[in-house]
KOLPABA-913161 format. One record per residue (C-alpha): chain; x, y, z; residue number from 0. Coordinates in steps of 0.1 Angstrom, whole numbers, padded with zeros to 4 digits. Example, Ala and Ser with C-alpha at 12.3 -4.5 7.8 and 13.67 -1.06 7.14 Angstrom:
% residues 2
  ch     c1     c2     c3    i
   A   0123  -0045   0078    0
   A   0137  -0011   0071    1
***
This chain:
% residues 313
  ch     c1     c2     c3    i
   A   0465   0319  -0034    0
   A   0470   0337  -0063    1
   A   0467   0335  -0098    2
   A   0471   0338  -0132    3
   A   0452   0365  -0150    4
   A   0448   0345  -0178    5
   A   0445   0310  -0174    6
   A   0434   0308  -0137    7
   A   0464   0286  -0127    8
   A   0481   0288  -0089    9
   A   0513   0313  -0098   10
   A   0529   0299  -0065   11
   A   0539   0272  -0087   12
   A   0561   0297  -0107   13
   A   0595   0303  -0093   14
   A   0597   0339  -0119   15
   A   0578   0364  -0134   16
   A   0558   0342  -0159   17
   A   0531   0318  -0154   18
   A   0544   0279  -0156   19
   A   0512   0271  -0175   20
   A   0505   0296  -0201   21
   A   0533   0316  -0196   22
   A   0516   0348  -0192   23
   A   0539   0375  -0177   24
   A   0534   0389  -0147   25
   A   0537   0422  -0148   26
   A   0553   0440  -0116   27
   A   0549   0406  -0099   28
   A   0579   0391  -0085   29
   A   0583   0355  -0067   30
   A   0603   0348  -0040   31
   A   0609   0315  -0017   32
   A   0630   0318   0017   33
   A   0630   0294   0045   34
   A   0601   0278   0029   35
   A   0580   0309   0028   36
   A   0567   0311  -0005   37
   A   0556   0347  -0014   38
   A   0545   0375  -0038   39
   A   0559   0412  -0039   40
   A   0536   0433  -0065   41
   A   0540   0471  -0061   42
   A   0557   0470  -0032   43
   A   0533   0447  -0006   44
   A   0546   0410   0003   45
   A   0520   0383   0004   46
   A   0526   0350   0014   47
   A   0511   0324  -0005   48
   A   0523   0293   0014   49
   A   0543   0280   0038   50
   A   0560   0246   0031   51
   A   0587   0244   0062   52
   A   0584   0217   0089   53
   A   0592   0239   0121   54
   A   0568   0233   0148   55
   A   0572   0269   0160   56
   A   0568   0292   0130   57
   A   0579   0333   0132   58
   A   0566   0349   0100   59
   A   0593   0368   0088   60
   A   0586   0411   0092   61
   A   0588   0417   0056   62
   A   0557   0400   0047   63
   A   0524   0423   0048   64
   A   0498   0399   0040   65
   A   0489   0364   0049   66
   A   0466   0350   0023   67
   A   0442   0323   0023   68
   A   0457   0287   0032   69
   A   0486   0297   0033   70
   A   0493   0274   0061   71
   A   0465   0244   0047   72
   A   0467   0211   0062   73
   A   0501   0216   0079   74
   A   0501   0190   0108   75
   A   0537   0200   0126   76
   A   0525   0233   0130   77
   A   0518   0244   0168   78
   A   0522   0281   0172   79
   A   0527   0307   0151   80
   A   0544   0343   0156   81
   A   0532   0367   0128   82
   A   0557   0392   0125   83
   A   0549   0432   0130   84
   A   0546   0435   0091   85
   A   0513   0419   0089   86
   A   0486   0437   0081   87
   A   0458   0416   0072   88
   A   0454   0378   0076   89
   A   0427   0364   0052   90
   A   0399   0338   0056   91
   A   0411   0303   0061   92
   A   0446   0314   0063   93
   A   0456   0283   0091   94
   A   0442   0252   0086   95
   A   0463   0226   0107   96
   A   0444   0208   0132   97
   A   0477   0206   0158   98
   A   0476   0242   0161   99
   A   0479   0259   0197  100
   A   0485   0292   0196  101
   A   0488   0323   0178  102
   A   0504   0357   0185  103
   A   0492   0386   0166  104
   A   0507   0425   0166  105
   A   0484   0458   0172  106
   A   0497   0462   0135  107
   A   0473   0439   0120  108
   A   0438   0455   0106  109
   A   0420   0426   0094  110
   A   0416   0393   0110  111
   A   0386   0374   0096  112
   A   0375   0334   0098  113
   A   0413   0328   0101  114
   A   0415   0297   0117  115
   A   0401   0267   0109  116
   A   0403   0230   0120  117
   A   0406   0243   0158  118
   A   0401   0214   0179  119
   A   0436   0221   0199  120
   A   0435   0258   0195  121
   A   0444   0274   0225  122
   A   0435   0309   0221  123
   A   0447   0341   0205  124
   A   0476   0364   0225  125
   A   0476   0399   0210  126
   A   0502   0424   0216  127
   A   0479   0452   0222  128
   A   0452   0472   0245  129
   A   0417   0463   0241  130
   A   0407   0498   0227  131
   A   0436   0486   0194  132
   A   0417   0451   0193  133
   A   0382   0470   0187  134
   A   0398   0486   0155  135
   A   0403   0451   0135  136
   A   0379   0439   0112  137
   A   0376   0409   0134  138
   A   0352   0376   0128  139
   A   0356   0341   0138  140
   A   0340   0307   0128  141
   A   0343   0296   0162  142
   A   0344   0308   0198  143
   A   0385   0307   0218  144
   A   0402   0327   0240  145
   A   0413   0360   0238  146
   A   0450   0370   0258  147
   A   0463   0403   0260  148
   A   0498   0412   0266  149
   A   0508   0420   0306  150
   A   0534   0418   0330  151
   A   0514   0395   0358  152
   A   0494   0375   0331  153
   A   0492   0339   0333  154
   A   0492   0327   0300  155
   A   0527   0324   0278  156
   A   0534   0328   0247  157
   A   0573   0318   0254  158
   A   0587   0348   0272  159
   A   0560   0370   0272  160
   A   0531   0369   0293  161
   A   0496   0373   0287  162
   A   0460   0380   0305  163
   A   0424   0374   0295  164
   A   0403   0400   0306  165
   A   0378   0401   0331  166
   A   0366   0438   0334  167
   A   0357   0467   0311  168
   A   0343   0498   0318  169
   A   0340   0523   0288  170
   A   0315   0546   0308  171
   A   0337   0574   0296  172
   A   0345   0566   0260  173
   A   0330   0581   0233  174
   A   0325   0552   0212  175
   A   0287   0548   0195  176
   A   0296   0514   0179  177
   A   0316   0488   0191  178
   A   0324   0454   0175  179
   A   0316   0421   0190  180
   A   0333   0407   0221  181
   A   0333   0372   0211  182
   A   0365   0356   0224  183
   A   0364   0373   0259  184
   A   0355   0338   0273  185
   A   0372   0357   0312  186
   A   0351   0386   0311  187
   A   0329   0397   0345  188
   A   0320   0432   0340  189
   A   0306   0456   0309  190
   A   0297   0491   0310  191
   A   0290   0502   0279  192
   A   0294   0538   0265  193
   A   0269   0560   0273  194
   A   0260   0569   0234  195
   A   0259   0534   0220  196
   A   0224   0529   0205  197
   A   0231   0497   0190  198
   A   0246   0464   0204  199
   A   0254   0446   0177  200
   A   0246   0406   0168  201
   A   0266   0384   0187  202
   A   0281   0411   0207  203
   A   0286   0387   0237  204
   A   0286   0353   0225  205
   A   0292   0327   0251  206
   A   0311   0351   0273  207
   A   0299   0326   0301  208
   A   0311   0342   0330  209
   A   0298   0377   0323  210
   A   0277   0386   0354  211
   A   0274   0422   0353  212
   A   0263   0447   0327  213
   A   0254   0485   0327  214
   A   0235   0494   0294  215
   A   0241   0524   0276  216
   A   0216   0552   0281  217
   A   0211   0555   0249  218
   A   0206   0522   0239  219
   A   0180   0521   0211  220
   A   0185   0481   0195  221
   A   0200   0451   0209  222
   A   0203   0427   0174  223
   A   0205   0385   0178  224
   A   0224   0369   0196  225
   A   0235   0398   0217  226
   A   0243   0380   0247  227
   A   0234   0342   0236  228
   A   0249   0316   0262  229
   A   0264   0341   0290  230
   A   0257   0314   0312  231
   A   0265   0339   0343  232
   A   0243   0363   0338  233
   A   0220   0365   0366  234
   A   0203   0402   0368  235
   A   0190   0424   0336  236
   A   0178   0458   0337  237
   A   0172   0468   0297  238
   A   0171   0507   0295  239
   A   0140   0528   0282  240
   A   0143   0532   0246  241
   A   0146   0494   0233  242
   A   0111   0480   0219  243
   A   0119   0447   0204  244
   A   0141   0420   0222  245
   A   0153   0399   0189  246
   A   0156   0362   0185  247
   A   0179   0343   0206  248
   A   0191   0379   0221  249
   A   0193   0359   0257  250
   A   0193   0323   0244  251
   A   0209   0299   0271  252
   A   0217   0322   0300  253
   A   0202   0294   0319  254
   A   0217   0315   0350  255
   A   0194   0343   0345  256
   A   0166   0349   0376  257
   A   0152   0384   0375  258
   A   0150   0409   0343  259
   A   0138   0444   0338  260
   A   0117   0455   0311  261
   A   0115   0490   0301  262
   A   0076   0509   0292  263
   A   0092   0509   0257  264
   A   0087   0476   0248  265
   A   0068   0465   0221  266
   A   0077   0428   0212  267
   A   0095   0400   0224  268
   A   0103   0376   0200  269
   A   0095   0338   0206  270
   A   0129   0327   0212  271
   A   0146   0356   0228  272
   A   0149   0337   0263  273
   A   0149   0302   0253  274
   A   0168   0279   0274  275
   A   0171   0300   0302  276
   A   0153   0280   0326  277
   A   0160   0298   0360  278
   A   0138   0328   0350  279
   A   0115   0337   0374  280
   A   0103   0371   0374  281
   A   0098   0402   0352  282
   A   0098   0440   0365  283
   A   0077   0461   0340  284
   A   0082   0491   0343  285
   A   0041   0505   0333  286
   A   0012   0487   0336  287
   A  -0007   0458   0338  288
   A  -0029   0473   0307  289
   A   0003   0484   0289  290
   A   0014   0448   0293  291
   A  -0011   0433   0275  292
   A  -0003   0460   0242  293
   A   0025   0438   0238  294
   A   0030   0410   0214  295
   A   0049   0384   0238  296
   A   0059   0357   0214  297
   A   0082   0342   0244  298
   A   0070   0315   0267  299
   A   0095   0315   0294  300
   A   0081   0350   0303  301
   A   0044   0340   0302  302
   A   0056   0316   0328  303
   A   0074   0341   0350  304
   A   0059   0362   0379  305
   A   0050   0398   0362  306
   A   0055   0429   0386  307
   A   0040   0460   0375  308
   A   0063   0488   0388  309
   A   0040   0514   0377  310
   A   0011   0503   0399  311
   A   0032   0503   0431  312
***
């Protein structure tokens, strides 16, 4: 919401230029209500400070740019919602009604952050465009759902358009060095990283629980928390030379996970890095049994595992 610059008050509650408490003016500030979309226009960008209609399918109209915080707070009719192509950014906390399903969002939209609250029906969110556009929002969620991108064969609707999650990605030949997080990819297989990535970033993978297969970069240099916490698939590891720390909770609950590879590079694994992930059975070091002992292994469900030195055979 916004408000007064001089008494603090809602200015939604204004229906013109002036605030209904103090009656400040508001300079350049105009308020406008349509179809019970209440909104602001100052210097030429439409924000939209609430919605008070009653339609269980709501289309946000083009015009409007921004979507600020609850704007749609506490609205129980409200099932899906179709942001028009205007919208640029959607603010923290901007949906707040527990019967919501489903939310379509436009390549236009930049930043995307803690949106949706209260998601106990959500269904997921269908974006109209390619991954590569998706990596480009300033995207964060309290929560992990569903991801759907726009295709021809998909099998998720968003009324007449159909959507896909995606299952494999392979950005061997990208040129990225960061990437964002993943979270919300709950179909994917398959990552292959860029080659010059040096950093996966925290929570990169969270709960992608059927991820089986990944091909680190080769010039992976830190994997933060969390990395890959709960991909419940994930049966095989084989962490590149370079990497000497695995962080807390980096592998946390893959409770599918048998065999990893650890490169000479390591220096410390931190005590709950592999926590939970109770089908681990053996490590391949890749030096020996003297460099093993240099280091400082915090993590008991590798003390318990079989150790194979791959530099004495």
């Amino acid at each position: 919401m916004s408000r007064c610059p001089r008494c603090n008050s809602i200015i939604s509650l204004s229906q013109s230029n002036y605030c209904c408490i103090c009656g400040f003016k508001l300079n350049d500030v105009k308020i406008i209500e349509n179809d019970g979309f209440l909104m602001k226009e100052e210097k030429g960008v439409v924000s939209l400070l609430n919605y008070t209609g009653d339609k269980k399918d709501v289309v946000i109209p083009s015009n409007i740019n921004v979507i600020c915080r609850e704007s749609f707070c506490n609205l129980d009719n409200v099932e899906t919602i179709d942001i028009g192509d205007g919208v640029t950014i959607i603010e923290e906390q901007a949906f707040h009604c527990k019967n919501l399903k489903k939310i379509r969002i436009r390549k236009q939209v930049k930043s995307f952050t803690n949106s949706i609250m209260n998601e106990k029906r959500f269904e997921g969110l269908f974006y109209d465009g390619t991954v590569e556009d998706w990596l480009k929002i300033n995207y964060r969620i309290f929560k992990v759902y569903p991801i759907f991108f726009k295709s021809k064969n998909g099998n998720h609707n968003f009324f007449n358009n159909r959507y896909e999650a995606i299952k494999d990605i392979d950005f061997s030949k990208k040129e990225y060095e960061t990437l964002p997080a993943f979270v919300g990819f709950s179909e994917l297989e398959s990552f292959v990283f860029p080659k010059k990535v040096k950093t996966i970033k925290e929570s990169s993978f969270f709960t992608c629980e059927k991820l089986k297969n990944i091909v680190f970069p080769e010039e992976l240099e830190v994997i933060e928390p969390n990395a890959f916490c709960n991909c419940k698939s994930l049966v095989d590891i084989r962490i590149p030379e370079g990497i000497k720390k695995i962080d807390i909770y980096t592998f946390y609950g893959c409770s599918s996970l048998e065999t990893i590879y650890l490169p000479k590079s390591l220096k410390k694994i931190e005590e709950d890095a592999f926590e939970e992930c109770n089908s681990l059975k053996k490590v391949f070091y890749n030096g020996s049994e003297d460099e093993w002992r240099k280091i400082k292994n915090k993590s008991k469900e590798i003390s318990n595992c079989t150790i194979v030195f791959l530099e004495e055979h």
